[in-house]
Short mmCIF file of the C-alpha atoms (twelve columns), coordinates in Angstrom:
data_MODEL
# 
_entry.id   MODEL 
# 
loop_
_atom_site.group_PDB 
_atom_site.id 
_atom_site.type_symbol 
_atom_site.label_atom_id 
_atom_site.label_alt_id 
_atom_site.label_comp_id 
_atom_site.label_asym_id 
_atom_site.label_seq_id 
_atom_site.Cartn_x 
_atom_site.Cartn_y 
_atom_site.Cartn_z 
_atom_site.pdbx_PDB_model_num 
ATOM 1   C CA . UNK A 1   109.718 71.165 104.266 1 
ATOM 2   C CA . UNK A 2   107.611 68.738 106.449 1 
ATOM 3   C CA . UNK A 3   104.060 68.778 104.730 1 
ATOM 4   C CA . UNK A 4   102.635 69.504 108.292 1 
ATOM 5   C CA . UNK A 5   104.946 72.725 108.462 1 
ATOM 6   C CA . UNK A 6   103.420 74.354 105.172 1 
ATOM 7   C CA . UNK A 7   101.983 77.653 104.956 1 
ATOM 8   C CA . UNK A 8   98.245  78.271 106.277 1 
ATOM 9   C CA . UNK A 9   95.542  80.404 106.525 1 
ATOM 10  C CA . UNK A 10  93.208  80.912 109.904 1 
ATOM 11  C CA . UNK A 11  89.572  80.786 108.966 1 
ATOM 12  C CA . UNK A 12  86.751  81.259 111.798 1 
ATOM 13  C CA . UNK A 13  86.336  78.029 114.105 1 
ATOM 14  C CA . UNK A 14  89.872  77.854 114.291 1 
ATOM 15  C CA . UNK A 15  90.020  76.021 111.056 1 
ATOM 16  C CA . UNK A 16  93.869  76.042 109.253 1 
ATOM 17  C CA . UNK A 17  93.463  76.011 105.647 1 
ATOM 18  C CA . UNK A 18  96.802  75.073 103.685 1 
ATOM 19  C CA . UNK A 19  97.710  78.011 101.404 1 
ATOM 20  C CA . UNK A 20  98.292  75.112 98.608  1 
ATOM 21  C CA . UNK A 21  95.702  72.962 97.286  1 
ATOM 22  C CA . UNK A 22  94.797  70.262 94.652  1 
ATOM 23  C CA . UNK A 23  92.306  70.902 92.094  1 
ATOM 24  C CA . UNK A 24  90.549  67.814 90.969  1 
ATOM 25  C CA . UNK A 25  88.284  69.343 88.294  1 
ATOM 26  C CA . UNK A 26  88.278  66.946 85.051  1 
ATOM 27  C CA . UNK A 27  89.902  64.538 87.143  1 
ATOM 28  C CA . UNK A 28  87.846  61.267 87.422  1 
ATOM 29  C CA . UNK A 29  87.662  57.618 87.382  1 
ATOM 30  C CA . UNK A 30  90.754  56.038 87.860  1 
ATOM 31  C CA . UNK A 31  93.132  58.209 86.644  1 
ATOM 32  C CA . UNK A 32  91.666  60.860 88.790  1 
ATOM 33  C CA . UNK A 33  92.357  58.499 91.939  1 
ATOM 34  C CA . UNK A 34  95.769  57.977 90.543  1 
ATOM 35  C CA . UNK A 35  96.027  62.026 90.841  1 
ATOM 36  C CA . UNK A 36  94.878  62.572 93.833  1 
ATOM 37  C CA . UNK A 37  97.063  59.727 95.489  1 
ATOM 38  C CA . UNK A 38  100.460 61.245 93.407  1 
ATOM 39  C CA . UNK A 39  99.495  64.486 94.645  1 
ATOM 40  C CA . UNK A 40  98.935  63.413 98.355  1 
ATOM 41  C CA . UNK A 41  102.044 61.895 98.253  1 
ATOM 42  C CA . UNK A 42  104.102 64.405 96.419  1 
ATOM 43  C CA . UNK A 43  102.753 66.568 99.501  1 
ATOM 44  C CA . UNK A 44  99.544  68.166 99.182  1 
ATOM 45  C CA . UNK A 45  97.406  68.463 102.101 1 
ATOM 46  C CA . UNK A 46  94.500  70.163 100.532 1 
ATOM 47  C CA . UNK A 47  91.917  68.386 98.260  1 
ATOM 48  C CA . UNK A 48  89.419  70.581 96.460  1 
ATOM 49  C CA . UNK A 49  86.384  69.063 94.808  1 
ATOM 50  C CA . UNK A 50  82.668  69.736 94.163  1 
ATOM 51  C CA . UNK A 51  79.562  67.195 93.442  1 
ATOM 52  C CA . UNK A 52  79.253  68.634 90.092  1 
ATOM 53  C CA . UNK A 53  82.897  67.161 89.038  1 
ATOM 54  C CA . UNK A 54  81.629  63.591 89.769  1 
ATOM 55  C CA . UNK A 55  84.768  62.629 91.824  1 
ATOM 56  C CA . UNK A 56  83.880  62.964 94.889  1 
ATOM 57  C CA . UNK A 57  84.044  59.264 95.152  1 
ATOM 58  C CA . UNK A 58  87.982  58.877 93.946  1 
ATOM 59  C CA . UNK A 59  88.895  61.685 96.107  1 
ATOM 60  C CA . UNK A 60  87.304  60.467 98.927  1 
ATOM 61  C CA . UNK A 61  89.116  57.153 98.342  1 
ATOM 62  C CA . UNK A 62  92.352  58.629 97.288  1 
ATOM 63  C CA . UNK A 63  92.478  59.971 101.092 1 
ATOM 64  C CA . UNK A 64  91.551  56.693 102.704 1 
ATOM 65  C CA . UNK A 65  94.406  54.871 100.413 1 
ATOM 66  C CA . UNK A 66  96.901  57.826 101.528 1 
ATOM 67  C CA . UNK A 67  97.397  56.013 104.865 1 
ATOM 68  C CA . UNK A 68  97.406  59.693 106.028 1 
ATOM 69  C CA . UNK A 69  95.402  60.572 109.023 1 
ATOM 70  C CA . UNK A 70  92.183  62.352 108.095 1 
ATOM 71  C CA . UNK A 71  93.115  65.520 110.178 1 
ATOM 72  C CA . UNK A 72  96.052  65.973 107.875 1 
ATOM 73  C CA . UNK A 73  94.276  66.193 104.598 1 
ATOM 74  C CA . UNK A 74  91.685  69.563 104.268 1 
ATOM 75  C CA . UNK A 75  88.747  68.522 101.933 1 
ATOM 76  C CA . UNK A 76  86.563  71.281 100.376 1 
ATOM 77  C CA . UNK A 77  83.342  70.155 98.344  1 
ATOM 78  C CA . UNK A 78  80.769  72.578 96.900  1 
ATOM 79  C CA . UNK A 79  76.942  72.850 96.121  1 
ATOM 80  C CA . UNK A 80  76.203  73.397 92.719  1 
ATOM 81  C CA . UNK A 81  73.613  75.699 90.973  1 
ATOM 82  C CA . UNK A 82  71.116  72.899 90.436  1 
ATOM 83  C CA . UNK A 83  70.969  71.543 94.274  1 
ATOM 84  C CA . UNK A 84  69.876  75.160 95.341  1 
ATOM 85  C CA . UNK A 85  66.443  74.158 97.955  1 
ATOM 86  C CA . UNK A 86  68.403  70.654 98.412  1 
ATOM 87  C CA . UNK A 87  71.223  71.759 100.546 1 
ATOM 88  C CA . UNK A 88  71.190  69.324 103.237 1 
ATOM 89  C CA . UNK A 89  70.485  66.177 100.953 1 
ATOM 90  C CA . UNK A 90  73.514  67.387 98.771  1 
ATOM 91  C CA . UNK A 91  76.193  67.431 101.473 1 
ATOM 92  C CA . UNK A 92  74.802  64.154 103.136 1 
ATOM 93  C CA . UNK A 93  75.249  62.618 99.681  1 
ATOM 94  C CA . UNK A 94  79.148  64.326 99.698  1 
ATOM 95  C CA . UNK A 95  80.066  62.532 102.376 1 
ATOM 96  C CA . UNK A 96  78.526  59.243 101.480 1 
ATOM 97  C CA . UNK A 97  80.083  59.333 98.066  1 
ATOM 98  C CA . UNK A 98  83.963  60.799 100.145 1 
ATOM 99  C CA . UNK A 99  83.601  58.114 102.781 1 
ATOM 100 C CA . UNK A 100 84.026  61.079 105.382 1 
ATOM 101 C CA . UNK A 101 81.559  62.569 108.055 1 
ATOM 102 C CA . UNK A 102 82.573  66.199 107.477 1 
ATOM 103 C CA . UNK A 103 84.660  67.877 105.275 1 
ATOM 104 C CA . UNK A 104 86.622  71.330 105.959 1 
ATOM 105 C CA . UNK A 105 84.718  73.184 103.768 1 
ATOM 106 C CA . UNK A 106 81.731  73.615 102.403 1 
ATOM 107 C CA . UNK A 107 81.153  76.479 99.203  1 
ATOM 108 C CA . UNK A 108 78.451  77.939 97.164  1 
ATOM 109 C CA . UNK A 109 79.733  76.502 93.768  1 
ATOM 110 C CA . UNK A 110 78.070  79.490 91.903  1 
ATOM 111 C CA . UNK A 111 75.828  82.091 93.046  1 
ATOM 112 C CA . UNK A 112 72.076  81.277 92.829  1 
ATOM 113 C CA . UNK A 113 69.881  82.413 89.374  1 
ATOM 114 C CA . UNK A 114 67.898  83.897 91.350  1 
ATOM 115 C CA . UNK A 115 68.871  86.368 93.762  1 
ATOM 116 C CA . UNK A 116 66.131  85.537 96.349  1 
ATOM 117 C CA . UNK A 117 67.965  82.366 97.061  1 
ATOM 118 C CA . UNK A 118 70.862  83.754 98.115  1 
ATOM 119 C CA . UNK A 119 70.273  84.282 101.529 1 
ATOM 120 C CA . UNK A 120 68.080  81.150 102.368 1 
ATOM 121 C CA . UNK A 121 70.982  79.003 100.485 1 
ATOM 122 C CA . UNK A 122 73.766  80.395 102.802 1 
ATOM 123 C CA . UNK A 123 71.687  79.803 105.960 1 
ATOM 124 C CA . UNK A 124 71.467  76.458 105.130 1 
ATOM 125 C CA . UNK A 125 75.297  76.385 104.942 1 
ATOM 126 C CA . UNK A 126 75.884  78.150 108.434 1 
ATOM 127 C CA . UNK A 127 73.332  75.180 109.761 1 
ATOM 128 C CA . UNK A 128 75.402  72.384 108.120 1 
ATOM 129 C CA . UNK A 129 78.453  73.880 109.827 1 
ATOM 130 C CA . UNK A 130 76.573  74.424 113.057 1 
ATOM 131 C CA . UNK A 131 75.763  70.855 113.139 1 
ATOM 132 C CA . UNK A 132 79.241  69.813 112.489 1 
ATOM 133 C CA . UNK A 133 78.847  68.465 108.685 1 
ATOM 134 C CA . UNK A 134 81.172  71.004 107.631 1 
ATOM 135 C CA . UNK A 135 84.003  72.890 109.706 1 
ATOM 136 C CA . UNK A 136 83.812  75.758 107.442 1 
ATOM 137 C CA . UNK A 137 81.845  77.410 105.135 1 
ATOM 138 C CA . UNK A 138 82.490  80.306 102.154 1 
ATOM 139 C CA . UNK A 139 81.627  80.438 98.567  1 
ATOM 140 C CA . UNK A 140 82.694  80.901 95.061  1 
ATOM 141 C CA . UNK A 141 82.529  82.927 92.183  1 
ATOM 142 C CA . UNK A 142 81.109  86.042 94.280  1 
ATOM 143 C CA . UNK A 143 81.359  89.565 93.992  1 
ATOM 144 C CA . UNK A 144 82.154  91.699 95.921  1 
ATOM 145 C CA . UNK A 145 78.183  93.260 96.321  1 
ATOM 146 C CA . UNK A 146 76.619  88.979 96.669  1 
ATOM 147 C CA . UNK A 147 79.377  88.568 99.650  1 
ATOM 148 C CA . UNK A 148 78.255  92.153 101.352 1 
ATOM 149 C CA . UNK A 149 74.053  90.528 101.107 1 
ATOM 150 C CA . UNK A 150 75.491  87.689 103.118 1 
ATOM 151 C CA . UNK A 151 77.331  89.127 105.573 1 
ATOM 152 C CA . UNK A 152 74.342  92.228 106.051 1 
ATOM 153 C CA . UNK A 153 71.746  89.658 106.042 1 
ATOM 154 C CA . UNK A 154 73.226  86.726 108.446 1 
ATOM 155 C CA . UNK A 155 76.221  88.532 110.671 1 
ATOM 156 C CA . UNK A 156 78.548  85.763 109.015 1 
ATOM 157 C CA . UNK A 157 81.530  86.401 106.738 1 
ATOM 158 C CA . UNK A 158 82.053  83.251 104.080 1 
ATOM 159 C CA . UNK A 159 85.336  82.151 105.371 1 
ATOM 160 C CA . UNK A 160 86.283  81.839 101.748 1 
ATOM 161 C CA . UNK A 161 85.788  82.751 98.310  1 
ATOM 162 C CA . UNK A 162 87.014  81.230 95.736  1 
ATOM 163 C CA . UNK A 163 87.415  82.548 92.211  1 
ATOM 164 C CA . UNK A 164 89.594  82.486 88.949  1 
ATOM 165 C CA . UNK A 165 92.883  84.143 89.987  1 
ATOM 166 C CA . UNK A 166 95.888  84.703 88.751  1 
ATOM 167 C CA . UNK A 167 98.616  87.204 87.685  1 
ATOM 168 C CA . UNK A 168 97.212  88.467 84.560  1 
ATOM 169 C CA . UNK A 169 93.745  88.729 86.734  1 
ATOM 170 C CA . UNK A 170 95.536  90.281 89.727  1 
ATOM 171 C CA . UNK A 171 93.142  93.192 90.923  1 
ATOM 172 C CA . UNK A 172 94.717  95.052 93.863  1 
ATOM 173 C CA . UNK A 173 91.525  96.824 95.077  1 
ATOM 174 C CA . UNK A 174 89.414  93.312 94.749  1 
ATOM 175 C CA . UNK A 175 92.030  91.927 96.782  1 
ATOM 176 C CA . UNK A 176 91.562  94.197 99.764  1 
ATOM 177 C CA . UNK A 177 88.230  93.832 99.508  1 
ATOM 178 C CA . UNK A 178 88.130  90.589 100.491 1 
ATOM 179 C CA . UNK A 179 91.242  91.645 102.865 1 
ATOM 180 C CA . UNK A 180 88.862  93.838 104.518 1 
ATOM 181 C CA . UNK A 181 85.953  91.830 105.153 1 
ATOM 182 C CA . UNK A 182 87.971  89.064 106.485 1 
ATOM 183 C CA . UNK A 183 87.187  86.868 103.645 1 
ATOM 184 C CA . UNK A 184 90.202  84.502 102.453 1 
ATOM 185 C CA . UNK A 185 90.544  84.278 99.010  1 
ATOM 186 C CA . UNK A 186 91.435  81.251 97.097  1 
ATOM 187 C CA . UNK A 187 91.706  81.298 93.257  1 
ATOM 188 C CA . UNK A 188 91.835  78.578 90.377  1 
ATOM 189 C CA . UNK A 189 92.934  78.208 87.176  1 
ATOM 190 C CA . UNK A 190 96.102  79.635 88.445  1 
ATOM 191 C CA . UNK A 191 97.729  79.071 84.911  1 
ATOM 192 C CA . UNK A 192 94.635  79.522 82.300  1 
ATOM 193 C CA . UNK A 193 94.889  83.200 81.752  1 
ATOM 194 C CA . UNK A 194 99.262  83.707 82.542  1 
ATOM 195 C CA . UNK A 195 101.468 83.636 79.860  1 
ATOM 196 C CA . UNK A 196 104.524 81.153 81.526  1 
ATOM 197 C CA . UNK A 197 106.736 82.287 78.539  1 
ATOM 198 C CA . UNK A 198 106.397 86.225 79.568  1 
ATOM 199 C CA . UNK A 199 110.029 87.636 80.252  1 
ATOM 200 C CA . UNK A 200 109.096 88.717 84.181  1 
ATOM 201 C CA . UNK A 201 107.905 85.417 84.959  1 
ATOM 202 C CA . UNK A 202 111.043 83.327 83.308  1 
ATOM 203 C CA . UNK A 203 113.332 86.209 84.474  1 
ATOM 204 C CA . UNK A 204 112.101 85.597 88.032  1 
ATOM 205 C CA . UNK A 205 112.428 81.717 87.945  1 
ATOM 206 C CA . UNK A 206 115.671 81.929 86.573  1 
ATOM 207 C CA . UNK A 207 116.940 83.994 89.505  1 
ATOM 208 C CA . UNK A 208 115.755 81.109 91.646  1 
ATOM 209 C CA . UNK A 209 115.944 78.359 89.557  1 
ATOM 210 C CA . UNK A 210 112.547 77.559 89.525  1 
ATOM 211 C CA . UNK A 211 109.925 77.198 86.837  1 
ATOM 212 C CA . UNK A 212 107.702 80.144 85.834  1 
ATOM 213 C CA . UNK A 213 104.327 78.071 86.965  1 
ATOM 214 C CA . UNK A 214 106.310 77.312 90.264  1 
ATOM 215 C CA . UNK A 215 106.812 81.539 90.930  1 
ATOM 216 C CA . UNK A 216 103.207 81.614 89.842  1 
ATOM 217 C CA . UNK A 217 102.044 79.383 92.699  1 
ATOM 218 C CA . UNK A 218 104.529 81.471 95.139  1 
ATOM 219 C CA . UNK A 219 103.213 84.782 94.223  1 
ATOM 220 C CA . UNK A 220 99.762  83.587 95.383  1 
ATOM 221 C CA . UNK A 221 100.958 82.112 98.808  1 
ATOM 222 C CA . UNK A 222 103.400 84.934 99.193  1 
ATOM 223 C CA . UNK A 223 100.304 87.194 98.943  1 
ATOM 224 C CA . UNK A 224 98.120  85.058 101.145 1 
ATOM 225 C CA . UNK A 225 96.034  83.556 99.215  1 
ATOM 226 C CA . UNK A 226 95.187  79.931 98.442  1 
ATOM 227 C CA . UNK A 227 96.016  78.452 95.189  1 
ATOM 228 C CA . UNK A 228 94.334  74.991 93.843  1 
ATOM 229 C CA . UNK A 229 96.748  74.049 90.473  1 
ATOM 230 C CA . UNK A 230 95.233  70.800 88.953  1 
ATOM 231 C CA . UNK A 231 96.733  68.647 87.116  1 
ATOM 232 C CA . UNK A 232 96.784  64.397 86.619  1 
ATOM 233 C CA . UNK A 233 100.509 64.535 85.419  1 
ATOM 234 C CA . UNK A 234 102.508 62.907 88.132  1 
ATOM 235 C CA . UNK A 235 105.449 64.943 87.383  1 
ATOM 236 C CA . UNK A 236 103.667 68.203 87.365  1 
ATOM 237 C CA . UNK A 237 102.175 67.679 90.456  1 
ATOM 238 C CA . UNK A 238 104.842 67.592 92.014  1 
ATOM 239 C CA . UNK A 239 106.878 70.212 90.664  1 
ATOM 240 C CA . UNK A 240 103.418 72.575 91.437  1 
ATOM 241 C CA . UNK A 241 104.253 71.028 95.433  1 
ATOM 242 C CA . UNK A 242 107.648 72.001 95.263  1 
ATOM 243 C CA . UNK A 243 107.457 75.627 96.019  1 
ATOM 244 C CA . UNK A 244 108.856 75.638 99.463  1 
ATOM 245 C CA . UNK A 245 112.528 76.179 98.689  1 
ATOM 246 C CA . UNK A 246 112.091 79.993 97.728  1 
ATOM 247 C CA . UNK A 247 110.381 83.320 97.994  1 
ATOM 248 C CA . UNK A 248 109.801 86.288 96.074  1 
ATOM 249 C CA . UNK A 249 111.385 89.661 97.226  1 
ATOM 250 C CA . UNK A 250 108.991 92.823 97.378  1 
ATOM 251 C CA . UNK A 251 110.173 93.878 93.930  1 
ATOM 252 C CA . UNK A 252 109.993 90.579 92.333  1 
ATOM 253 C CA . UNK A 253 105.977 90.502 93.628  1 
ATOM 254 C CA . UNK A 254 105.394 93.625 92.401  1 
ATOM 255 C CA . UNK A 255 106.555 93.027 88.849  1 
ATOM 256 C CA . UNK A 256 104.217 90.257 88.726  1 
ATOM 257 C CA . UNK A 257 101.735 92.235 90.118  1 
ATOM 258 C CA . UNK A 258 101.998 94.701 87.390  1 
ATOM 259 C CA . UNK A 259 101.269 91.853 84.634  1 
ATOM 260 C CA . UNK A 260 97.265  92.205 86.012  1 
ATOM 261 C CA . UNK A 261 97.541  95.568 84.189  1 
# 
């Protein structure tokens, strides 16, 4: 599949979000450089990062060294805990350290310690993306209840939110809450809680000859939502790209559905 012609998901502003994405957490120096390049060129057009993984740098010139035009590659970078009152001065220093002059999105690494912040944080978020530093904005690590504050407070849904995800995790109601509310969701750590060895997972790659983390990854795009698998291993990276070749019928999705319990 042309990398251009993979799956994505609308957010407001027009914005297309691809379904897959690379998660650079742990990844730094050169080796995470090396990563992001092998993934970039194994496929991936999504980049996720954050200031508190201290790569923003590598990513930023793991892009530039893709030779790929910078409206083909989605960056997301996020504000951590500690920059809350310091929102503008963190992104500006995001896209000094990326080399960019926006990225595609912009997320609330962790909800505020205290809950009065909420709401002035994600103003300051809706101004960076009014002013064009950002073409997005969303969050991460919400509830349900935090992403209801924002929306009743402001009038704006986070375009995203991402949090830990996967099919041991899978929580059908949580899921159509954030269906509901027009709020994409995105999870990590796709692998950290699923058990690759469980019989409905190598049962289901058999049938397509596919590895269990690949049905993994195709369970979350086949459900619409975006999945970040990270990993600095060139040959893992792109066997987690290569997930184009297949889908999962109705059953098989709902047997690996049922793994969340």
């Amino acid at each position: 599949m042309d990398t251009l012609d993979q799956p994505t998901v609308l957010l407001p502003g027009d914005v297309r979000m691809p379904l897959l994405g690379f998660g650079t957490w742990q990844a730094t120096g050169e080796a995470g450089h090396a990563a992001v390049l092998a993934a970039l060129d194994a496929g991936y057009r999504h980049v996720d990062t954050a200031t508190m993984y201290g790569n923003e740098a590598e990513v930023g010139r793991a892009v530039r060294d893709s030779g790929l035009r910078r409206e083909d590659v989605f960056v997301t970078t996020k504000l951590p805990p500690d920059r809350v009152g310091r929102e503008r001065e963190t992104i500006e220093a995001s896209l000094r350290a990326l080399g960019l002059d926006h990225v595609d999105l912009w997320l609330i690494h962790w909800p505020p310690s205290a809950a009065s912040d909420s709401i002035p944080v994600w103003r300051e978020l809706l101004a960076a993306r009014d002013e064009g530093l950002t073409r997005a904005v969303g969050v991460s690590n919400y509830g349900t209840g935090q992403l209801d504050e924002l929306i009743q407070a402001t009038g704006e849904v986070p375009a995203v939110n991402q949090i830990r995800w996967g099919p041991a995790l899978y929580d059908r109601r949580r899921h159509a809450e954030h269906r509901d509310r027009g709020v994409v969701l995105e999870g990590y750590s796709p692998f950290k809680s699923t058990d690759l060895s469980d019989p409905v997972l190598t049962r289901i790659a058999a049938a397509h000859d596919v590895s269990p983390a690949q049905v993994v990854l195709r369970w979350h795009v086949d459900h619409g939502i975006v999945v970040i698998p990270k990993s600095v291993t060139p040959e893992r990276i792109r066997a987690n790209a290569d997930i184009w070749g297949f889908s999962l019928t109705a059953e098989e999705m709902h047997d690996i559905d049922a793994l969340g319990g």
